[in-house]
C-alpha positions in Angstrom: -60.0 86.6 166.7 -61.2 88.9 164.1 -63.8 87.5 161.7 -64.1 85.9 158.9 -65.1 87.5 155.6 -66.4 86.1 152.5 -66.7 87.9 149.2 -70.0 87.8 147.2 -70.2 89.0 143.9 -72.4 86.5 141.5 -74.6 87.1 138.2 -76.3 84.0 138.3 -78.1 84.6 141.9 -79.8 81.1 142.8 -78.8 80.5 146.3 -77.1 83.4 147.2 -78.8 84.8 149.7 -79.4 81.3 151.6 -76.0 81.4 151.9 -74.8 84.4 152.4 -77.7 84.6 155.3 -76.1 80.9 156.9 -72.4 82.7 156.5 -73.4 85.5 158.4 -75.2 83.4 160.7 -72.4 82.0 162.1 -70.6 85.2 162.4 -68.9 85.9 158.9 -68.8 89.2 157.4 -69.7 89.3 154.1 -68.6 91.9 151.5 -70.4 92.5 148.5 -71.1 94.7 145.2 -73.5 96.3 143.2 -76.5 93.7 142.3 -75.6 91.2 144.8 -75.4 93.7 147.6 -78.4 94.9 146.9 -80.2 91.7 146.5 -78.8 90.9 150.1 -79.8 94.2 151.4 -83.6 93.4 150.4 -83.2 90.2 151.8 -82.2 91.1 155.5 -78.3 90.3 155.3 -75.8 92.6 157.0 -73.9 93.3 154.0 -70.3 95.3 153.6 -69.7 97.2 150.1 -66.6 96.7 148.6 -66.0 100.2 148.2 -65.7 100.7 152.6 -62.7 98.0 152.1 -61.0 99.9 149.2 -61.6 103.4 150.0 -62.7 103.9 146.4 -66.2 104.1 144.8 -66.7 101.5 141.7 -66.0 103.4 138.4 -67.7 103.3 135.0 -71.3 101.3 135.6 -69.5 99.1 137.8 -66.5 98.1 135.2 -64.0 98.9 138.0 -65.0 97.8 141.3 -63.0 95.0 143.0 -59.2 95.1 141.2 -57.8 96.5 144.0 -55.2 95.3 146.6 -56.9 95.6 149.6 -58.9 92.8 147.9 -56.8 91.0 146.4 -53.9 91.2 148.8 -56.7 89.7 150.9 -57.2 86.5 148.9 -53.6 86.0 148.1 -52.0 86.3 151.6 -50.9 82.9 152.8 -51.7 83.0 156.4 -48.8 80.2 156.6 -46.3 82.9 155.9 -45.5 85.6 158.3 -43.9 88.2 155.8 -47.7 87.7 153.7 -49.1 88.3 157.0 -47.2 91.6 158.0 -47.8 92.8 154.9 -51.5 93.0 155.3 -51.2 94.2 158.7 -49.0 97.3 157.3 -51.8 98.2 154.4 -54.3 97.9 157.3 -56.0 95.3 154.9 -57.4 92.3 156.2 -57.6 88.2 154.8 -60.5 87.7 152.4 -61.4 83.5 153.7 -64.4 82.9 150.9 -64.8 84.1 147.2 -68.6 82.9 145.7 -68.1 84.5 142.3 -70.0 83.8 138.9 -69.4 85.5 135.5 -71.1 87.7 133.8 -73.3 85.6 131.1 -71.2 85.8 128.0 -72.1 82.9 126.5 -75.9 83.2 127.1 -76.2 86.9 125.7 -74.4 85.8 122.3 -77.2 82.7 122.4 -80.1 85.1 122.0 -80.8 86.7 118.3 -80.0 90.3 117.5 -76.7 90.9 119.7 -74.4 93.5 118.7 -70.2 93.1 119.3 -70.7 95.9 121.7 -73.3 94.1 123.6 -71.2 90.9 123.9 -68.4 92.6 124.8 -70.0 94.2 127.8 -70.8 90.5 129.1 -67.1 90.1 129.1 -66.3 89.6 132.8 -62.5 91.0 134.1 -63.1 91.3 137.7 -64.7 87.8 138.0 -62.1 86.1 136.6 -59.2 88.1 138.6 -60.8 87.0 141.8 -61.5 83.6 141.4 -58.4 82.8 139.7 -56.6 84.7 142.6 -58.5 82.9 145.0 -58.0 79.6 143.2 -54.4 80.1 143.3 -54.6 80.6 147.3 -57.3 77.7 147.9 -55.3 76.6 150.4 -56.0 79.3 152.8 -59.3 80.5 150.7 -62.3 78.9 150.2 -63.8 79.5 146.3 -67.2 79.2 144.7 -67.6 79.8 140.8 -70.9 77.3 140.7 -74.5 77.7 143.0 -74.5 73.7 143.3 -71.5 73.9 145.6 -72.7 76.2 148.4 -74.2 73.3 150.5 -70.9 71.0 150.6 -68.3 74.9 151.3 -71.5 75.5 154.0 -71.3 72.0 155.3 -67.0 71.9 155.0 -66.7 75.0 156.6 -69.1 73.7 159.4 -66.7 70.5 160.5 -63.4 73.2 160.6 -65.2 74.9 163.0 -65.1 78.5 161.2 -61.5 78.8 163.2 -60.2 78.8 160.7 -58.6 75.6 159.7 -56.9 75.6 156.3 -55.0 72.9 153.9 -51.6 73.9 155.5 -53.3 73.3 159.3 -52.8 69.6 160.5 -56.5 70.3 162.0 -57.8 70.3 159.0 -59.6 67.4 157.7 -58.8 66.0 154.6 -62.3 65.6 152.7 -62.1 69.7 153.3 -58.9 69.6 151.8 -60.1 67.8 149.2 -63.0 69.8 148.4 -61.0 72.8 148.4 -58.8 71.1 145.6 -61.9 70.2 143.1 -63.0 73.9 143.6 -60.0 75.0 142.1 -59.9 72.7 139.8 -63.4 73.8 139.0 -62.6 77.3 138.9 -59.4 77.1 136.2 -61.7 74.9 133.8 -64.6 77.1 133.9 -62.5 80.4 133.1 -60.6 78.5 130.6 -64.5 77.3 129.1 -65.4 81.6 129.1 -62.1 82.6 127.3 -62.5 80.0 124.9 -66.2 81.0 124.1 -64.8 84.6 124.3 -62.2 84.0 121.7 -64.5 81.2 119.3 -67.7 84.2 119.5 -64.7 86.8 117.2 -62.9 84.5 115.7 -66.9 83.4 114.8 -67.3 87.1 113.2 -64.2 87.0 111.0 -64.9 83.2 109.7 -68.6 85.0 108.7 -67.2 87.7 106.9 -68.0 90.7 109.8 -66.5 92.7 109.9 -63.8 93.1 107.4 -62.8 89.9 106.1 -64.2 87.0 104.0 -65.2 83.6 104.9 -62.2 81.6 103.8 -62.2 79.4 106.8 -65.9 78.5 107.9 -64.6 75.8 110.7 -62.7 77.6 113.6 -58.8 76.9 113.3 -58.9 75.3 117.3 -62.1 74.6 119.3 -62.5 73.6 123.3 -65.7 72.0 124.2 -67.0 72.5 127.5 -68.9 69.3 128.7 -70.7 68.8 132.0 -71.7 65.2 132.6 -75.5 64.9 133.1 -75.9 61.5 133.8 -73.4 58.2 134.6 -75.2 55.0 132.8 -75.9 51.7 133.7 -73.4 50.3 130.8 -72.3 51.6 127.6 -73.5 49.6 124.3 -73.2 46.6 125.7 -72.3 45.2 129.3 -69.0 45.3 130.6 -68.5 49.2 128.7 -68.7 51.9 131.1 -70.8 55.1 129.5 -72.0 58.5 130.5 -74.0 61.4 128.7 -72.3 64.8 128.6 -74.0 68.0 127.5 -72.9 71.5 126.2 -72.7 73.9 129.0 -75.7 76.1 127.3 -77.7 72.5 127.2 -80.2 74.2 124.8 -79.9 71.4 121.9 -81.1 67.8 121.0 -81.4 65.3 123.9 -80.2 67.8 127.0 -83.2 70.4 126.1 -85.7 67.2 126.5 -87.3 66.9 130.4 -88.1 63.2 131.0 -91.4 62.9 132.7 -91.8 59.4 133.1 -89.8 56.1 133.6 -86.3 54.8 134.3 -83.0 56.4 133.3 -82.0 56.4 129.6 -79.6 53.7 128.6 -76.7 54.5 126.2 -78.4 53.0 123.3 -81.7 54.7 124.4 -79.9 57.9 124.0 -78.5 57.3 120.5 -82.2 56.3 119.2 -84.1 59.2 120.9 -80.8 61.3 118.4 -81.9 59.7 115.1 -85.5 60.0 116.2 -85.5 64.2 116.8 -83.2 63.8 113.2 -86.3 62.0 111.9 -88.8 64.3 114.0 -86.7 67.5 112.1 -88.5 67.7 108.7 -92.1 67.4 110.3 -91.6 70.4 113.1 -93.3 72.5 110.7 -95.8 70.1 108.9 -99.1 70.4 108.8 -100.6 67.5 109.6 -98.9 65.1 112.7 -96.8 63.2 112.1 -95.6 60.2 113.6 -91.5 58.4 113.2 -90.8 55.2 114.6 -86.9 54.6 114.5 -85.1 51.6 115.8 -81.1 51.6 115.9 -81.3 55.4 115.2 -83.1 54.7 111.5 -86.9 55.5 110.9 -88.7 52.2 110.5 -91.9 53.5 109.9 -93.1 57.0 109.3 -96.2 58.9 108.2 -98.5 62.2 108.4 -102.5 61.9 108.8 -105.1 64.1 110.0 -105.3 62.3 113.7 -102.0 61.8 115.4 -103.5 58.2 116.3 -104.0 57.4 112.7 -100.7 58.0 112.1 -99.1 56.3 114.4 -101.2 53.1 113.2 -99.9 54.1 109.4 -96.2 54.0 110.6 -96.8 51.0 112.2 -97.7 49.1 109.9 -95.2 49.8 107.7 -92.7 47.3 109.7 -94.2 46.5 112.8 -91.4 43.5 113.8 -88.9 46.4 113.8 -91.0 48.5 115.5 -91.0 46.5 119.0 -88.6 48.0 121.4 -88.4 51.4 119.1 -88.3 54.5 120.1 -90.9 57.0 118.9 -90.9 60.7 118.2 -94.3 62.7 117.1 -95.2 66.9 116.3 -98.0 66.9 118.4 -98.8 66.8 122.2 -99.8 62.7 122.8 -103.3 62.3 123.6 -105.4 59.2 124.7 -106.0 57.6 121.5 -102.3 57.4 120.7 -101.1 56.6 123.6 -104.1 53.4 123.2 -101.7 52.6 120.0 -98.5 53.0 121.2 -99.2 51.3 124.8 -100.5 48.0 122.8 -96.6 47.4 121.8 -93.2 47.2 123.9 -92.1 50.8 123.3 -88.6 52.0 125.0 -89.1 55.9 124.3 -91.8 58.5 123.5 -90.4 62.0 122.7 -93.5 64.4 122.5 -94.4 68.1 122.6 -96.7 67.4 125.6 -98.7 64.5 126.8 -102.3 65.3 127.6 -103.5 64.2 131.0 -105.7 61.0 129.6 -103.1 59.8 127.7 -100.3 60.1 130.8 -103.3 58.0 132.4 -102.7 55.5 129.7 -98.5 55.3 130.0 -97.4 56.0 132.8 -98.5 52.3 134.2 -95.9 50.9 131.9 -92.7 50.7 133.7 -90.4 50.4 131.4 -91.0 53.2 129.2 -89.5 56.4 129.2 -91.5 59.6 128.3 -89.8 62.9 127.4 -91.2 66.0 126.1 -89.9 69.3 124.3 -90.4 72.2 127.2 -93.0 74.8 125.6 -95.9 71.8 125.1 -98.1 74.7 126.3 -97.1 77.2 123.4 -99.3 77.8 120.1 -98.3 75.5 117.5 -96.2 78.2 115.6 -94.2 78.1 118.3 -94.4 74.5 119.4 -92.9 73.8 116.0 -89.9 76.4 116.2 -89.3 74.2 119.5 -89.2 71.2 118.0 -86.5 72.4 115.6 -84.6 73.8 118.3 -84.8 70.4 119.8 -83.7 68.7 117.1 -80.4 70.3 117.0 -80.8 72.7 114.5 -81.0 76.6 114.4 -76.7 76.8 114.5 -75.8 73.5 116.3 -72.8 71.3 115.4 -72.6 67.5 115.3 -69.2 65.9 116.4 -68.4 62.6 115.8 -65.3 60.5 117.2 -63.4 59.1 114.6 -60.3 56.2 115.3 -57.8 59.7 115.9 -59.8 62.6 116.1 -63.2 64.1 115.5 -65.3 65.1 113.2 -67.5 68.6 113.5 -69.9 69.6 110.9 -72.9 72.2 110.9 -76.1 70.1 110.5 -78.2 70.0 107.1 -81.2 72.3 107.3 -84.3 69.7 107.4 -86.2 69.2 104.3 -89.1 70.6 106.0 -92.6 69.0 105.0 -95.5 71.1 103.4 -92.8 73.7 102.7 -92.0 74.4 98.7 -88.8 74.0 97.5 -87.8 75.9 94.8 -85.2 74.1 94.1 -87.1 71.1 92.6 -86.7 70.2 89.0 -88.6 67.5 87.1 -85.8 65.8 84.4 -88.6 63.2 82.9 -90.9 63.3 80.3 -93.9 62.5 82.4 -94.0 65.5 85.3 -95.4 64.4 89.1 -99.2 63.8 89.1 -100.5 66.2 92.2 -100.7 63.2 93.9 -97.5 62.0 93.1 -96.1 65.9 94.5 -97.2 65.5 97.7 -96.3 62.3 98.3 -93.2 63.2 96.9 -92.8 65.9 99.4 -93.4 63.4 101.9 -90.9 60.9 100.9 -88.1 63.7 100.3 -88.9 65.0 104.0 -89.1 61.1 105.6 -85.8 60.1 103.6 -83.8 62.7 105.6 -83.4 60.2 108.8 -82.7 57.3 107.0 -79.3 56.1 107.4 -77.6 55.3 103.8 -77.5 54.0 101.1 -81.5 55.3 102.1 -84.5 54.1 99.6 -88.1 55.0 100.9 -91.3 54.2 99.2 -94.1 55.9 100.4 -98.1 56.4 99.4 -100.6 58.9 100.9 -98.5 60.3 103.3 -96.9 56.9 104.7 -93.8 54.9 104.2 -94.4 51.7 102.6 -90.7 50.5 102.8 -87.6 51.7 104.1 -84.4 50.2 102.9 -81.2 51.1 104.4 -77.5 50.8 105.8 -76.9 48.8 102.3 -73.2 49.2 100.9 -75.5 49.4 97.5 -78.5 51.8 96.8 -80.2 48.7 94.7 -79.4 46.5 97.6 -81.7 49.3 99.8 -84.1 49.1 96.6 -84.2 45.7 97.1 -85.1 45.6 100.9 -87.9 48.4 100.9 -89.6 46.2 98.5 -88.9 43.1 100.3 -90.0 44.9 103.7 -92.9 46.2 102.5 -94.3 42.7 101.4 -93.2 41.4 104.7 -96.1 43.7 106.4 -98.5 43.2 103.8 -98.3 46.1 101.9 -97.7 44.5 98.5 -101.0 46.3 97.2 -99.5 49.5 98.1 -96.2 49.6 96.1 -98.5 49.9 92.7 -98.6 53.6 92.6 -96.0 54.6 95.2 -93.0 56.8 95.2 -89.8 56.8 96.0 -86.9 58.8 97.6 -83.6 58.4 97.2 -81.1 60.4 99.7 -78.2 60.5 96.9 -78.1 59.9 93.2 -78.4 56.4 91.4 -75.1 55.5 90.3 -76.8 53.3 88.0 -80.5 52.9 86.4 -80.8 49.3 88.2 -81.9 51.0 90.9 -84.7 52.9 88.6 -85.0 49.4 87.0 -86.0 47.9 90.4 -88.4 50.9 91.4 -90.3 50.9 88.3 -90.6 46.2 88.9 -92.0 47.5 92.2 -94.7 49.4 90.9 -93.3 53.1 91.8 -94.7 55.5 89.6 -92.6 58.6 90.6 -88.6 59.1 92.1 -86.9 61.9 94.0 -83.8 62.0 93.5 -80.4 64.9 94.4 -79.3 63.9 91.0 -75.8 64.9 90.2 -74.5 61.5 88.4 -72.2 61.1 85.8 -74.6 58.7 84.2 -77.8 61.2 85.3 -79.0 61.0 81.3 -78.8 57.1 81.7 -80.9 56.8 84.7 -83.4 59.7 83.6 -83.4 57.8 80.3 -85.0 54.8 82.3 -87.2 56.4 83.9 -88.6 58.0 81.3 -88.5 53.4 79.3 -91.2 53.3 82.2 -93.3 56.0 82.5 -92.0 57.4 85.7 -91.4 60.8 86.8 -88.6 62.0 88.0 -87.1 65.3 90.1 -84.2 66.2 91.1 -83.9 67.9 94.5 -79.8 69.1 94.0 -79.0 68.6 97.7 -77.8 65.3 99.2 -79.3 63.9 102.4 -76.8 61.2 103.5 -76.9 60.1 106.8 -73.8 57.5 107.5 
């Protein structure tokens, strides 16, 4: 019996030569071009070019290499069929019985900053696609490969049919093989249909951006196909008896999929949704300063706050509701180190999202069972870069948000973070009384910490801490209202005389000023934009507070 052949031709080249060394191990020839022959060569592995089957050298830097019939006759002959069969035999070409193909990395090249059109559309695979579709179409009679993590189970499945050659059509063939062969298809269709659609959203991308003709009358793509690969089944959904999972974006390279958990159980579904509204909250601070510390429960910022120690500020966004703060999750700009991890180790805590945790304070945690410890990859990069991380992780830097609606989704780009200690020249003061210096930067503060509050959002704040956080109120006095009232719950009556406040929309009416100023708030950040913006300013000004308009909203439903 002649032998089998397999056809190797992969960018991505983890595992290749593992199995491509156990394939020719057990007596399979295995054909191969360009880069993967060569890395097989190197390796020790008996290797066939593609160009001794075709009688024809690849053409133009390897553009033209494997659309030829002696290969694809090869993958397409059903062995089931004598007339297929003959029709080899009269070419003199012979059955192809394995493809392992991967494209060429379309997607990651237009990821990276500075490509050209003519540089993506060199990543543009044709061959790849050719083959595995060709071989996808045959899986019957043709085993096929588009993804490293399969090689074990086609080595092991191959194995139990004995390399004679039993196929889908043979009643020898066991059915988990069959099966398998089956999902590989499967697998192969979705993930060519996943490249074209990236293909076609990357230039329909450069027409909706004005490149390189046109204007940008449509910013939103007219049709959009989301490729998904599920990273994890949960225990239960939001509550038990609701089955969940967490799917990420092939690339991975945003939000909770870019974070490596280092310590602690799996992450519940609700676990998830908190550590989202907690790298929201983290957002404006990538860049600050000073570290900063937010506490959120039920994806909301209960406490946050910037100090000189990362410890200290912790402690200051603590305080600022520390009932809410048991079972939160917590997000910080620096690497965790012993004396933080003291504070947040005295308290239930489900989540700490970090740049790094230091050895002493790892010493501290990782005794505590039942919490969960993640950190942004790059802990070990200057803080320039640490913080251009951080962003990253928090979804920015071109991600999209989606959001299931009863009937559809939602897709929107995300707002660029208020980022704290940076100016905004954008800033106008409407009062009489302008900000004391004090009064900016806790301003700034309050404008950057308001971002991850969900509305109607009202935060006080004083000396780089939240006093009180109101929010989720169907009325922005109502959120007025409940800062004031939270912050007297943890004692912090003294430090609403002289605080400020942020407002993530405009006051619709000056009873929201009217409450701020019975607080003791001395100063108001505000988007402005209201019909009645001459009313409110006007009571600002009856109580001698200063106010500034940002002109950009920060609602957060």
């Amino acid at each position: 019996m002649a032998r089998r052949r397999a056809l190797l031709s992969v960018s991505d080249k983890t595992g290749i030569v593992a199995f491509a060394r156990a394939l020719a191990g057990r007596g399979w020839e295995v054909l191969s071009t360009g880069g993967t022959a060569r890395s097989l060569r190197e390796a020790g592995v008996d290797v066939t070019d593609v160009s001794a089957v075709t009688g024809h050298p690849e053409m133009m830097d390897g553009r033209v290499k494997t659309l030829h019939p002696a290969i694809h006759a090869g993958l397409l002959a059903r062995r089931a069929l004598p007339g297929d069969m003959a029709a080899l035999a009269e070419q003199g070409y012979r059955p192809i019985d394995l493809l392992a193909v991967n494209l060429y990395p379309f997607r990651e090249t237009i990821a990276t900053s500075g490509v050209t059109l003519a540089d993506a559309m060199e990543n543009v695979d044709i061959g790849g696609p050719t083959l595995s579709r060709a071989a996808a179409k045959n899986h019957a009679d043709v085993w096929v490969v588009v993804d490293p993590a399969d090689y074990n189970a086609v080595l092991e499945a191959v194995a139990v049919t004995d390399f004679a050659g039993a196929t889908e059509t043979d009643p020898a063939a066991p059915a988990e093989a069959s099966a398998l062969r089956r999902r590989l298809a499967a697998k192969v269709f979705r993930h060519i249909s996943a490249y074209d659609e990236a293909i076609a959203g990357y230039l329909e991308g450069l027409e909706e951006s004005g490149r390189p003709d046109t204007g940008p009358d449509e910013p939103m793509a007219a049709r959009i196909t989301l490729e998904l690969q599920r990273r994890e089944v949960l225990r239960y959904g939001e509550n038990p008896g609701q089955v969940a999972a967490f799917y990420a974006a092939a690339t991975g390279n945003h939000g909770i999929a870019k974070l490596e958990q280092i310590h602690g159980k799996s992450l519940s579904y609700n676990n998830i949704l908190d550590l989202d509204g907690a790298l929201l909250s983290l957002a404006p601070f990538a860049f600050s300063p000073d570290p900063a510390v937010c506490i959120v429960k039920h994806t909301t910022p209960c406490g946050l706050a910037v100090s000189a120690t990362l410890a200290d500020a912790f402690a200051r966004a603590r305080r600022t509701d520390p009932v809410s703060a048991f079972g939160s999750v917590i997000a910080v700009n620096r690497p965790v180190d012993r004396d933080t991890a003291a504070g947040i180790g005295s308290m239930f805590v489900e989540c700490v999202v970090a740049p790094g945790f230091t050895a002493e304070a790892l010493e501290v945690l990782r005794p505590k069972k039942n919490i969960r410890l993640l950190a942004v990859p790059g802990a070990d990069a200057d803080q320039g870069e640490r913080s251009s991380l951080l962003a990253r992780a928090a979804g920015h830097e071109g991600a999209l948000s989606l959001r299931s609606v009863y009937g559809g989704v939602l897709l929107q780009s995300l707002p660029d973070p208020p980022f704290h200690g940076r100016e905004d020249p954008g800033w106008r003061v409407v009062t009489a009384r302008r900000p004391t210096e004090v009064e900016q930067t806790d301003l700034s503060f309050a404008w950057s910490a308001v971002a991850g509050v969900k509305s109607n959002a009202i935060l006080l704040a004083r000396d780089g801490a939240t006093v009180g956080i109101g929010a989720g109120q169907t009325s922005r006095v109502d959120s007025s209202m409940l800062a004031v009232r939270k912050a007297r719950e943890a004692g912090l009556e003294a430090e609403l005389d002289g605080c400020v406040l942020a407002s993530d929309a405009f006051f619709p009416f000056r009873d929201g000023v009217d409450a701020a100023a019975e607080a003791g708030a001395k100063a108001i950040v505000q988007p402005g934009g209201s019909i009645r913006d001459e009313e409110v300013v006007a009571a600002a000004d009856e109580h001698g507070i200063a106010m500034v308009f940002t002109g950009r909203r920060l609602f957060r439903h």
